[in-house]
DRENDO-1510 file (C-alpha; in Angstrom, 1 decimal, always signed):
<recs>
REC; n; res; u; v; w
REC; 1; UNK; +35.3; -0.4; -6.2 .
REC; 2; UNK; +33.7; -3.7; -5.5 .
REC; 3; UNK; +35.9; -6.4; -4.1 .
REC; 4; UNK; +35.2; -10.2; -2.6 .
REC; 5; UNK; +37.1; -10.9; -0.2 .
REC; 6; UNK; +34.7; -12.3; +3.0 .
REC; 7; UNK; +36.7; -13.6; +5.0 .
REC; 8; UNK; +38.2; -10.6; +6.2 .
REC; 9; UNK; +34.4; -9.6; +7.4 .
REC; 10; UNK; +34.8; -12.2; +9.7 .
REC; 11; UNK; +38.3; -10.9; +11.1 .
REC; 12; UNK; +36.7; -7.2; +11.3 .
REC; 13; UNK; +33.9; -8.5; +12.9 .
REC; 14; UNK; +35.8; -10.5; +15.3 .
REC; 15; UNK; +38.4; -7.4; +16.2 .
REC; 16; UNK; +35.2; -5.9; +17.2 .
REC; 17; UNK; +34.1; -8.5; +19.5 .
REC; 18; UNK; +37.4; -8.5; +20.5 .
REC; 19; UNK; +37.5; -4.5; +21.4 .
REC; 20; UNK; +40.1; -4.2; +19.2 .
REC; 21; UNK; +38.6; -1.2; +17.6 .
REC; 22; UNK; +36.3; +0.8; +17.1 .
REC; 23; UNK; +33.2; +0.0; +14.7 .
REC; 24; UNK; +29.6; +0.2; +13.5 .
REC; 25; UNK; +27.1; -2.9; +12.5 .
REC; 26; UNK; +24.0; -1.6; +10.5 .
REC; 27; UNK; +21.6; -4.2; +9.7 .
REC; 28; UNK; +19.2; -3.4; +7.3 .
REC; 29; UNK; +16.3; -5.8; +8.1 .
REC; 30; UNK; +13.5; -7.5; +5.6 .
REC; 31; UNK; +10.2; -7.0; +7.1 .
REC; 32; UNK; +8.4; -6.5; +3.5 .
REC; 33; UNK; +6.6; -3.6; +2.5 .
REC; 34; UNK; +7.8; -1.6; +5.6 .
REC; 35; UNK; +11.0; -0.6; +6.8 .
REC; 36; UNK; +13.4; -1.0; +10.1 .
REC; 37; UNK; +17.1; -0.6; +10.3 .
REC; 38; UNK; +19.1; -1.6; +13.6 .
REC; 39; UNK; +22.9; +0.7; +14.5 .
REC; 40; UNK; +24.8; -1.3; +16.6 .
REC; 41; UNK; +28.0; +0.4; +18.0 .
REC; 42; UNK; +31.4; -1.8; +18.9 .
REC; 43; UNK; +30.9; -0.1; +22.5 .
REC; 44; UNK; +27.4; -2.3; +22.4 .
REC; 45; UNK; +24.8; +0.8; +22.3 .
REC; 46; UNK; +22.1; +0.2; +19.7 .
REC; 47; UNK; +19.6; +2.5; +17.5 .
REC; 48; UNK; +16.3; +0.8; +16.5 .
REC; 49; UNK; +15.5; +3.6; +13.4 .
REC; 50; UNK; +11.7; +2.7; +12.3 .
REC; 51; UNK; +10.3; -0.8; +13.4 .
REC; 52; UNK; +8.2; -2.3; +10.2 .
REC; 53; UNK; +4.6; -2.6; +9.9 .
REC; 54; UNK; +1.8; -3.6; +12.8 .
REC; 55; UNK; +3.1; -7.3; +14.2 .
REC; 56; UNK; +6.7; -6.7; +12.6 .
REC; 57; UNK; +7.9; -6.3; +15.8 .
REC; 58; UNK; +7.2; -9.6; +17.4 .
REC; 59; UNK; +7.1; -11.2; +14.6 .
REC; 60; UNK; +10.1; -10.3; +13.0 .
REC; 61; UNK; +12.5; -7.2; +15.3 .
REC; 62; UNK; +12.3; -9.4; +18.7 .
REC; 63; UNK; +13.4; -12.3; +17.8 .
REC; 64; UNK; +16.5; -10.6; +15.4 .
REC; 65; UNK; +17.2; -8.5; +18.5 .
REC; 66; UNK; +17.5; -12.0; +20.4 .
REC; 67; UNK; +19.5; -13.6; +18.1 .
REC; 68; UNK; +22.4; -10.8; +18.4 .
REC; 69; UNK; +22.1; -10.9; +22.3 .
REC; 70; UNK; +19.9; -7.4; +22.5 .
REC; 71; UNK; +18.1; -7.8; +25.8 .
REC; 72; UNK; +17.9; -4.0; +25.5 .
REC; 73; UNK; +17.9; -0.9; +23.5 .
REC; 74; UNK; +19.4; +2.0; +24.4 .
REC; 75; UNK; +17.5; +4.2; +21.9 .
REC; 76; UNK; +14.8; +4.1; +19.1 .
REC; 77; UNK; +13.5; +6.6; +16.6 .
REC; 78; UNK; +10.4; +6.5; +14.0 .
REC; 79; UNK; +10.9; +8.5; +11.0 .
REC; 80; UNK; +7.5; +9.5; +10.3 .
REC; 81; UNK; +4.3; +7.9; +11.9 .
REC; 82; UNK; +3.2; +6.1; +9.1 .
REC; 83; UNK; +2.4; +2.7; +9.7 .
REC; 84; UNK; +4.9; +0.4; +7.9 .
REC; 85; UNK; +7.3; +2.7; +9.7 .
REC; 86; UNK; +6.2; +2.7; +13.5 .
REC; 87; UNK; +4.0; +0.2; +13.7 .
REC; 88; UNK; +6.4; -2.2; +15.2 .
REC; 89; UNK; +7.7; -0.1; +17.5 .
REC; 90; UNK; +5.1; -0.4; +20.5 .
REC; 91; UNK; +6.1; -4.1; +19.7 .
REC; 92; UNK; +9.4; -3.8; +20.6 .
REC; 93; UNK; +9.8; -1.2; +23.3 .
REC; 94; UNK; +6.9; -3.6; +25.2 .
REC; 95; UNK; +9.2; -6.6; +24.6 .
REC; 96; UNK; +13.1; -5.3; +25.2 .
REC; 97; UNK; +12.4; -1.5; +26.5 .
REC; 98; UNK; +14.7; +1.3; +25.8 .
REC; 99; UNK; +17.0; +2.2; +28.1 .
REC; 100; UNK; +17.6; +6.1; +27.4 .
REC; 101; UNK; +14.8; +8.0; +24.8 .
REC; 102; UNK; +12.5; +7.3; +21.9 .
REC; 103; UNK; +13.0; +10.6; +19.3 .
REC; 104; UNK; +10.5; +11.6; +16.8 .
REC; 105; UNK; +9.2; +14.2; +14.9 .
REC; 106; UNK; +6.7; +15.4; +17.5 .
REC; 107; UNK; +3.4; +17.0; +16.8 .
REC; 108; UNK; +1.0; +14.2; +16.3 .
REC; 109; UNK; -1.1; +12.0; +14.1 .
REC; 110; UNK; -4.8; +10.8; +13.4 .
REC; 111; UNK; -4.3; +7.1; +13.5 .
REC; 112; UNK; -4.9; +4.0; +16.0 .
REC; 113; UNK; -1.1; +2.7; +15.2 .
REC; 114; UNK; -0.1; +5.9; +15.9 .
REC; 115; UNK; -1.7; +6.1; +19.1 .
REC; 116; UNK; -0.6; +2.6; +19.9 .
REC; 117; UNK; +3.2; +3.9; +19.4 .
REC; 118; UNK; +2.6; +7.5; +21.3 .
REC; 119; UNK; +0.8; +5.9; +24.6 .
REC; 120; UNK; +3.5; +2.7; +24.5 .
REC; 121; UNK; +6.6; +5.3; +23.9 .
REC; 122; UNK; +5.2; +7.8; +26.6 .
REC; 123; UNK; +7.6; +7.4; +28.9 .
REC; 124; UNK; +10.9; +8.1; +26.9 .
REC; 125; UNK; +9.3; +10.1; +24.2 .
REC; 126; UNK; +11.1; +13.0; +23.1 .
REC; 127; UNK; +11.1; +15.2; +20.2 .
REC; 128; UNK; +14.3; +15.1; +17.7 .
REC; 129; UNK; +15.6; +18.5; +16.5 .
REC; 130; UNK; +17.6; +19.7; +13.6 .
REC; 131; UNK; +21.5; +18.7; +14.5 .
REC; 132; UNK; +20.9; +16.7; +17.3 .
REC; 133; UNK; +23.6; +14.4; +17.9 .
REC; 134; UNK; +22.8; +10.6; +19.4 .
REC; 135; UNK; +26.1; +9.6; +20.6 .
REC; 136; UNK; +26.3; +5.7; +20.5 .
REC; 137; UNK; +30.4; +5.5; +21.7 .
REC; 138; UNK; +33.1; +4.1; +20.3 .
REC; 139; UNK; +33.0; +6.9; +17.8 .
REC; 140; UNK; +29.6; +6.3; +16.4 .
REC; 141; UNK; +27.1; +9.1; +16.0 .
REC; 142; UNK; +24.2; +9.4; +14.9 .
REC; 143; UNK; +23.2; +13.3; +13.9 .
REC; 144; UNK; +19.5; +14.2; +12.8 .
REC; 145; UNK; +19.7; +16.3; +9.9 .
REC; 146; UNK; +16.5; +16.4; +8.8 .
REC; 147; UNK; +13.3; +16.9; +10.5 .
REC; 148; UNK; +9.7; +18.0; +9.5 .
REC; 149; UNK; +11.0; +19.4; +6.4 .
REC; 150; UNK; +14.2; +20.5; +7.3 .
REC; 151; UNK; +13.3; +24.1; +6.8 .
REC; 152; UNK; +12.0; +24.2; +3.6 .
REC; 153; UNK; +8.6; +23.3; +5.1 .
REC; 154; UNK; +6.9; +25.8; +7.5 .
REC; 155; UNK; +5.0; +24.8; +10.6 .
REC; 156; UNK; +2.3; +23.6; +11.6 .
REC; 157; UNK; +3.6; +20.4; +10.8 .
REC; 158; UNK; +0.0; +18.4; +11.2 .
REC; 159; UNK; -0.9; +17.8; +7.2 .
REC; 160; UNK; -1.1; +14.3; +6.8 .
REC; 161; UNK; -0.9; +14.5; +2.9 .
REC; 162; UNK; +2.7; +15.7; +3.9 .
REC; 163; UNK; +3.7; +12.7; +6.2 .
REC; 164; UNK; +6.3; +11.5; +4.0 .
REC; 165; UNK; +8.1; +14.9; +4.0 .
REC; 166; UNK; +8.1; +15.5; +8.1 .
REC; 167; UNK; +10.5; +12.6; +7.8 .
REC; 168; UNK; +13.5; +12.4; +10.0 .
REC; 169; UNK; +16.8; +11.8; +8.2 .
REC; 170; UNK; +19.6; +10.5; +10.3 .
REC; 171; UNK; +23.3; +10.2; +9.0 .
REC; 172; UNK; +25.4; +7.9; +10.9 .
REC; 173; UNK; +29.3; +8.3; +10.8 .
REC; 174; UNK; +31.8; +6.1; +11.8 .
REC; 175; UNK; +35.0; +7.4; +11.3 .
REC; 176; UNK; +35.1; +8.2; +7.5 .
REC; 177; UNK; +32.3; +5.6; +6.9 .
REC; 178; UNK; +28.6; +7.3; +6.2 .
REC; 179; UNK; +25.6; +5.5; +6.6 .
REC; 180; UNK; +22.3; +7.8; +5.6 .
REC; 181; UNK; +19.0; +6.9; +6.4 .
REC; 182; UNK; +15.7; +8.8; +6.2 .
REC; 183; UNK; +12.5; +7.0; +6.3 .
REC; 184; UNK; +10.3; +7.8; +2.9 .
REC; 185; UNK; +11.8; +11.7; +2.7 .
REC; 186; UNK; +10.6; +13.4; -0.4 .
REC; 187; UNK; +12.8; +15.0; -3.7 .
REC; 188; UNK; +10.3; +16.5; -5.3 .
REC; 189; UNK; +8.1; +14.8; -7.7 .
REC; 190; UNK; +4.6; +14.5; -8.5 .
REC; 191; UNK; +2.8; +16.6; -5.7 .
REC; 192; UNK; +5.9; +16.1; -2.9 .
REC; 193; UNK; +7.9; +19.2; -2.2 .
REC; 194; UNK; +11.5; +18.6; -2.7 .
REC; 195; UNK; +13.1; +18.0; +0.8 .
REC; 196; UNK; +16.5; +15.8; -0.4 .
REC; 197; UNK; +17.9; +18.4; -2.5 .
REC; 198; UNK; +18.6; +20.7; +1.1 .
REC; 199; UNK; +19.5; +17.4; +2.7 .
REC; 200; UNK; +22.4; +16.4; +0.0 .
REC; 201; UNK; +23.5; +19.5; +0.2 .
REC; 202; UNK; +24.2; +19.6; +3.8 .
REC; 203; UNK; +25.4; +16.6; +4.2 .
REC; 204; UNK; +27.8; +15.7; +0.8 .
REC; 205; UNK; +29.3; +12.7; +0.1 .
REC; 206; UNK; +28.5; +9.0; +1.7 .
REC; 207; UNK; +29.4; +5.7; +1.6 .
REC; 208; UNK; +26.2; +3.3; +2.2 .
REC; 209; UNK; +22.6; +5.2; +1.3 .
REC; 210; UNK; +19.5; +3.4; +2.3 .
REC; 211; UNK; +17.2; +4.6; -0.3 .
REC; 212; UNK; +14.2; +6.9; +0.8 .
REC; 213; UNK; +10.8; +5.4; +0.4 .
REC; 214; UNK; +11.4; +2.1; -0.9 .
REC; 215; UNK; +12.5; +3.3; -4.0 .
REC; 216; UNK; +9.6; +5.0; -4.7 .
REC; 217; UNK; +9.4; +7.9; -7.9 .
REC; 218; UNK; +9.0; +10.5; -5.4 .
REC; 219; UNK; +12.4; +10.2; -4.0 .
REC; 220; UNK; +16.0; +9.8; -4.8 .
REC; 221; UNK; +16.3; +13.0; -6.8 .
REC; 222; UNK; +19.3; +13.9; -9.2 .
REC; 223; UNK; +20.9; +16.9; -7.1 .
REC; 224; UNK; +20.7; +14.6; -4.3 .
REC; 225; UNK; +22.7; +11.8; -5.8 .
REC; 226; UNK; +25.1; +14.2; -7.0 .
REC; 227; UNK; +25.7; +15.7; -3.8 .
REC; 228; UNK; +26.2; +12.4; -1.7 .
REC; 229; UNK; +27.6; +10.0; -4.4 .
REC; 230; UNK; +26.9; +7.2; -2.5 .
REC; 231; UNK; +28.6; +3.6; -3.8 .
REC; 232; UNK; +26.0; +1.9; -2.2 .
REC; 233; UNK; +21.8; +1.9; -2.0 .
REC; 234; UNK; +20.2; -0.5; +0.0 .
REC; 235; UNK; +16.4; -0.9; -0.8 .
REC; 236; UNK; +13.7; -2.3; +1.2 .
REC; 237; UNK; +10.8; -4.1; -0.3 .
REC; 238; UNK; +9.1; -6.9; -0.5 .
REC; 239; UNK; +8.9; -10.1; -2.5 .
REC; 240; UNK; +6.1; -8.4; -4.5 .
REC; 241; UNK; +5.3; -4.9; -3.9 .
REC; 242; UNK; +1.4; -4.1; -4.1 .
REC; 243; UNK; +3.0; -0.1; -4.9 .
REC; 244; UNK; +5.4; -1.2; -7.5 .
REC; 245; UNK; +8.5; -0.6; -5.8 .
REC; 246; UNK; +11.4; -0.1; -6.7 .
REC; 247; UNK; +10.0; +2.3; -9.3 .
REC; 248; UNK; +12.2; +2.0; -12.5 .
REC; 249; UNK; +12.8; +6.2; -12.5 .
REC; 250; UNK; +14.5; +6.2; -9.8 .
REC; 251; UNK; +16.2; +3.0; -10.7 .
REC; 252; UNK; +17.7; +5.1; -13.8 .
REC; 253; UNK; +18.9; +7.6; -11.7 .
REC; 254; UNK; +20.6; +5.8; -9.4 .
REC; 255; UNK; +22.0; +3.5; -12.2 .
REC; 256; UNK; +23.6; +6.5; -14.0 .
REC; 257; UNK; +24.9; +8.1; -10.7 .
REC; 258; UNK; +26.9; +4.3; -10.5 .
REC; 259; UNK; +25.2; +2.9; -7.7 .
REC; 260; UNK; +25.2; -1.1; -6.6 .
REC; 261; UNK; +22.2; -1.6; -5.1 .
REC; 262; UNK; +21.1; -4.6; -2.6 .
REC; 263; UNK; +17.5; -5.4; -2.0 .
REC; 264; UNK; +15.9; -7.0; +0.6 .
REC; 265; UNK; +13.6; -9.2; -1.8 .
REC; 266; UNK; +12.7; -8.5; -5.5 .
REC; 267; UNK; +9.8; -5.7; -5.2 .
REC; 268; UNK; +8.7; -5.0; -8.8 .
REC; 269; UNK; +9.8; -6.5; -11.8 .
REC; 270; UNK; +12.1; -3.3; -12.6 .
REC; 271; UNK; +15.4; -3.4; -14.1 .
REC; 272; UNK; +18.6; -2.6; -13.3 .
REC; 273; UNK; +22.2; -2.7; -15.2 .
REC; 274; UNK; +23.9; -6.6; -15.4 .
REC; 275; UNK; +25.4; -6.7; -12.2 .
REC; 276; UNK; +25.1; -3.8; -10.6 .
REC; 277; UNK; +22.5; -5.5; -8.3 .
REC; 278; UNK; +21.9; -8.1; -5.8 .
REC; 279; UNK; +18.4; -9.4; -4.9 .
REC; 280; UNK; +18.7; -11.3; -1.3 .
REC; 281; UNK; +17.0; -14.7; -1.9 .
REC; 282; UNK; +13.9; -14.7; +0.1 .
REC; 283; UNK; +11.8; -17.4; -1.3 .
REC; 284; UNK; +14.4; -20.2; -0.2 .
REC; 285; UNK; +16.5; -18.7; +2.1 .
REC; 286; UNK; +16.1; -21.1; +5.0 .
REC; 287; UNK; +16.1; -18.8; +7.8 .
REC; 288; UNK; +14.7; -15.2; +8.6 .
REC; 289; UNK; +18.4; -14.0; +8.9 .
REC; 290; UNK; +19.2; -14.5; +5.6 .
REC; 291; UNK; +16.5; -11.9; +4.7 .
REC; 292; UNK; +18.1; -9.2; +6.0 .
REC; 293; UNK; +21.6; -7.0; +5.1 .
REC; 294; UNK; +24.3; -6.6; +7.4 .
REC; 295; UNK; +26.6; -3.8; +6.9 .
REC; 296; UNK; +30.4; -3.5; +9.1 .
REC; 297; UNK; +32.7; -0.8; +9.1 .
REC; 298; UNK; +35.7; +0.2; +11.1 .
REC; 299; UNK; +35.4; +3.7; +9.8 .
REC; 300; UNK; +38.7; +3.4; +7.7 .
REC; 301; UNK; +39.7; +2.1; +4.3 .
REC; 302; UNK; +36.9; -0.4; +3.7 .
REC; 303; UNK; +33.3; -1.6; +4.8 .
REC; 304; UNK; +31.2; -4.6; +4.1 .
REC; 305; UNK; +27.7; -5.3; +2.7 .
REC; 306; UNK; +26.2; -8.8; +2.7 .
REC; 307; UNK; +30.1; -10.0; +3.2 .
REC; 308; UNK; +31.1; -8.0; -0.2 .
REC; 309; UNK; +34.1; -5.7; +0.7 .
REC; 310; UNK; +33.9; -2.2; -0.5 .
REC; 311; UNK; +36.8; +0.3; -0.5 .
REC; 312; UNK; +35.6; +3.8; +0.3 .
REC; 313; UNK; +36.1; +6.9; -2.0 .
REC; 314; UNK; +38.5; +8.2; +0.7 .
REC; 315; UNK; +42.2; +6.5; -0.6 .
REC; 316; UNK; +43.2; +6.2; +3.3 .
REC; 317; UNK; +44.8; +2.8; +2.9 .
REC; 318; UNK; +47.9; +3.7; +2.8 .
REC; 319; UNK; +47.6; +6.2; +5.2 .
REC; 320; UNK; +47.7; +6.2; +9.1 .
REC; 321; UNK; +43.8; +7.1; +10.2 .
REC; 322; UNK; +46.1; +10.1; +12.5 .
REC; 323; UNK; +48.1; +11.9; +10.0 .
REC; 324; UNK; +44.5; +12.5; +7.9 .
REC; 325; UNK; +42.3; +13.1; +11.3 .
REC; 326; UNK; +42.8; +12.5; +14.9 .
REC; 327; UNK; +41.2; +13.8; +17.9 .
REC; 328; UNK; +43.1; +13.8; +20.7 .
REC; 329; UNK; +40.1; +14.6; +23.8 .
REC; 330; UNK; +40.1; +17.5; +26.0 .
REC; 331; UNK; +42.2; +18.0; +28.7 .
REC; 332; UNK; +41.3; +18.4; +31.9 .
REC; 333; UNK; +38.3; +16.0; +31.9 .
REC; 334; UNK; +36.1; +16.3; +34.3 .
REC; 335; UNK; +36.6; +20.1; +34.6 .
REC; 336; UNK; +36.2; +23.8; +36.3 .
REC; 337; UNK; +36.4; +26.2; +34.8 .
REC; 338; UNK; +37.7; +25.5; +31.2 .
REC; 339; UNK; +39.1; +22.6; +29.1 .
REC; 340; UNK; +41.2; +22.5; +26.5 .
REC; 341; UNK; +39.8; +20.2; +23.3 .
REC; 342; UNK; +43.1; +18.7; +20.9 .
REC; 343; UNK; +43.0; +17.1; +17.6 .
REC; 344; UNK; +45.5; +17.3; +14.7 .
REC; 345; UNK; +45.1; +17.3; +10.7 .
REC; 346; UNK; +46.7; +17.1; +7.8 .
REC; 347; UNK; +45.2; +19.5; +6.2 .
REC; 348; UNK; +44.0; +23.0; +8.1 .
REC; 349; UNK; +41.5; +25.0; +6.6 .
REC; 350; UNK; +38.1; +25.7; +8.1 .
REC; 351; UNK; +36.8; +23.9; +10.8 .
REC; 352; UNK; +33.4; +23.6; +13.1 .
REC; 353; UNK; +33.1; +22.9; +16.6 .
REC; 354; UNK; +29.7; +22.6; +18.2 .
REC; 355; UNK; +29.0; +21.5; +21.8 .
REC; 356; UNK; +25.5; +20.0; +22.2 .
REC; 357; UNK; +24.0; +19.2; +25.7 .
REC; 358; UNK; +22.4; +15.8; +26.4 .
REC; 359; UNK; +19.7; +16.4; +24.8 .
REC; 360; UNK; +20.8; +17.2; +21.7 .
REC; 361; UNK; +20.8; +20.8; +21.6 .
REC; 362; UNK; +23.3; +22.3; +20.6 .
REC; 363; UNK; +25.0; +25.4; +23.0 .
REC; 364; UNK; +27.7; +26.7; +21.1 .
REC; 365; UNK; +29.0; +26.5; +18.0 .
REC; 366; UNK; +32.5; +28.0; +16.5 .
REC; 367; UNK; +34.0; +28.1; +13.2 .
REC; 368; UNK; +37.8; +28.0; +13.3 .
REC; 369; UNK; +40.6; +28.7; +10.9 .
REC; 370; UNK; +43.3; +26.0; +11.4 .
REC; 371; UNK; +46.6; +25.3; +10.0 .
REC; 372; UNK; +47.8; +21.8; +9.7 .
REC; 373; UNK; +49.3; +19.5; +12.4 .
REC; 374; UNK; +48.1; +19.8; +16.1 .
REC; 375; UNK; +44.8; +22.3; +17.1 .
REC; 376; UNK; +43.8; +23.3; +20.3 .
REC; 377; UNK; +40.4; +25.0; +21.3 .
REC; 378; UNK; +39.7; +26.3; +24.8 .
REC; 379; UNK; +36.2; +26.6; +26.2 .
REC; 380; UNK; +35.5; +27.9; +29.6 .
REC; 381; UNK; +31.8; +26.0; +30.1 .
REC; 382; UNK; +29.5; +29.1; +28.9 .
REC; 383; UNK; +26.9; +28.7; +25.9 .
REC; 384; UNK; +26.7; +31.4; +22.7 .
REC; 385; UNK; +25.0; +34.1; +24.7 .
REC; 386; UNK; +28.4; +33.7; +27.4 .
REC; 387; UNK; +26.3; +32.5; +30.0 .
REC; 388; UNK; +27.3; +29.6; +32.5 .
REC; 389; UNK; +26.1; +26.0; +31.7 .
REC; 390; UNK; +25.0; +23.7; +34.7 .
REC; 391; UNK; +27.3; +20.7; +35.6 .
REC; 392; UNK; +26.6; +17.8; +33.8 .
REC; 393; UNK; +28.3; +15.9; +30.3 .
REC; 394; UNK; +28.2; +17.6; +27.1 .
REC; 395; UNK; +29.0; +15.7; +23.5 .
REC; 396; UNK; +31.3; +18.3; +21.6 .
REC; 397; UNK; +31.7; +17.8; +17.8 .
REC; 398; UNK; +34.6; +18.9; +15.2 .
REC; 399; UNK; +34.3; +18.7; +11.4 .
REC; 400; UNK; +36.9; +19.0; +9.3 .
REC; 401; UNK; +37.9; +18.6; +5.7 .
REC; 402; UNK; +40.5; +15.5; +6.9 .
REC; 403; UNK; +37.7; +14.2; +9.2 .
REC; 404; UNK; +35.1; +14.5; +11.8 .
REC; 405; UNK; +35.6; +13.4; +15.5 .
REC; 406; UNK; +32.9; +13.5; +18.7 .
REC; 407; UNK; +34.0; +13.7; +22.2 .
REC; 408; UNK; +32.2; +13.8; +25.7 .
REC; 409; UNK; +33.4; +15.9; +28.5 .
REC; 410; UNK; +32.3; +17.1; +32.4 .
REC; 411; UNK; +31.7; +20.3; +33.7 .
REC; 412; UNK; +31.5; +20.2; +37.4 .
REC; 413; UNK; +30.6; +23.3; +38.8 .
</recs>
């Protein structure tokens, strides 16, 4: 359901500011025929996912990044290494730096922008794998759950005619709030193998869905709408798009699955149903900020896009965010030998926990039968094969059918 009612994206922005809860700020930026998409966490840790096209990021990322009061990141990604997806991105680690890694696909590429990116990025390159979890605080994640094909491809992953299906997929969760994201990932059409069917499948239902490769026919697949029924599709083109994007295929699609779409500019001269979509002016628009889509969510009840107010499919207005989904931490914390992890449902049913290092990989994982109310899991600091882990933090993850939650804990030997 679509409602207006701005001025209470003012007051959930300010709470934020405030630190009086918890929250995620996505903004979606318009740098044309390219993409770039900035996750900013209440706790202040950011996510630059792609940076545009070659000069994109001083031209356009830099200056954004200045005008929010981003002096640093603390991580950035490129979803493939074509060009209008990491070009910018030498750009901007040369101008603001990144303060913990730089994840992509690994392997490598034949191009001089690619180079460009791999020598710049050196330092805090490292290679994102399947379930990694980038843990931004406040509750924000941000999990990788696609990568060179996400299994449905076999290595080597080197083909360059293949560029667009080795694309990293990232879904970013705040709370019960979605946010999916995935570069120009493939469903299937013309020559493309069909990589979004596995990923809708693994990762259901979403909120906010910014739509795989500008829109173009090769992506945005039926099974995959089905599966995530997103509300929302945010699309990133340019005033005129040389490859006609947004194709109208996919347009249908997306119309018949009920999706409001935003675009960054107008693309192609496709169509769409009578107000279903909103074109963000960019021929007068005064300033370069009014180019781009800004999305806020608390993770509970509602979320904004370009100041609209959506209401998610979850009905959890009425209800306290703890009697759906609460987790409560792990006690002790730091600890030797074991820890107890606590969170409560409403529910029961089945239930996953997985405890990744900090590096993404994940060490153990459990499935767990649980009955409604207050759960407790004990873990006594050894991986799958019962061996001891090292001292050091370790991000655990629970997902339920009431909710998801992502702690951080110490094991001090």
């Amino acid at each position: 359901m679509r409602l207006f009612r701005p001025a209470l994206v003012c007051l959930t922005l300010l709470l934020c500011a405030m630190g009086a809860g918890a929250g995620v700020t996505i903004h979606c930026l318009y740098v044309g025929q390219a993409d770039a998409t900035l996750i900013v966490s209440s706790s202040g840790q950011s996510l630059l996912f792609d940076g545009g096209d070659n000069n994109d990021g001083d031209d356009i990322i830099v200056p954004y990044l200045a005008s929010l009061g981003i002096t640093q990141l603390d991580y950035m990604a490129a979803s493939h290494y074509h060009a209008d997806h990491c070009g910018g991105l030498d750009e901007v680690y040369n101008a603001v730096g990144v303060s913990q890694a730089v994840y992509d696909r690994g392997w490598t590429y034949t191009t001089l922008t690619y180079n460009s990116y791999a020598s710049t990025v050196a330092p805090k390159r490292q290679t994102a794998v399947d379930g990694q979890v980038i843990d931004l605080g406040d509750g924000v994640t941000c999990t990788v759950v696609a990568v060179n094909g996400n299994g449905v491809l076999s290595p080597p992953f080197s083909s360059d005619s293949r560029e667009n299906e080795y694309s990293m997929a990232l879904l970013v969760e705040c709370g019960d709030f979605d946010f999916f994201v995935a570069g120009d990932l493939t469903g299937g059409y013309s020559s493309e193998q069909d990589i979004e069917t596995s990923v809708g499948a693994e990762i259901g239902d979403i909120e906010v869905y910014q739509v795989n490769h500008h829109g173009s026919y090769t992506s945005s697949n039926t099974s995959f709408l089905n599966a995530t029924t997103p509300e929302v599709g945010i699309v990133s083109v340019p005033v005129s798009s040389s490859y006609g994007h947004p194709h109208q295929a996919p347009l249908d699609r997306m119309a018949s699955a009920g999706m409001y779409l935003y675009q960054t500019a107008l693309g192609s001269s496709s169509t769409y149903p009578a107000g279903q979509r909103t074109i963000m002016n960019t021929v007068n628009a005064g300033s370069p900020t009014a180019r781009h889509i800004v999305i806020t969510s608390d993770g509970f009840g509602e979320y904004s896009v370009d100041g609209d107010i959506w209401e998610m499919d979850e009905d959890t207005t009425d209800i306290p965010p703890i009697s759906t989904f609460a987790l409560l931490g792990n006690h002790p914390n730091p600890f030797n030998p074991s820890t107890e992890i606590m969170f409560e449902t409403r529910s029961g049913g089945p239930a996953s926990l997985i405890i990744y290092d900090l590096r993404g990989h994940a060490v153990l994982a459990n499935t767990l039968a649980i009955t409604p109310g207050t759960s407790r899991w004990s873990w006594n600091g050894r991986d799958s094969w019962d061996r001891d882990l090292p001292s050091g933090q370790y991000l655990y993850r629970i997902v339920t059918g009431d909710g998801v939650g992502t702690g951080k804990m110490t094991l001090i030997r």
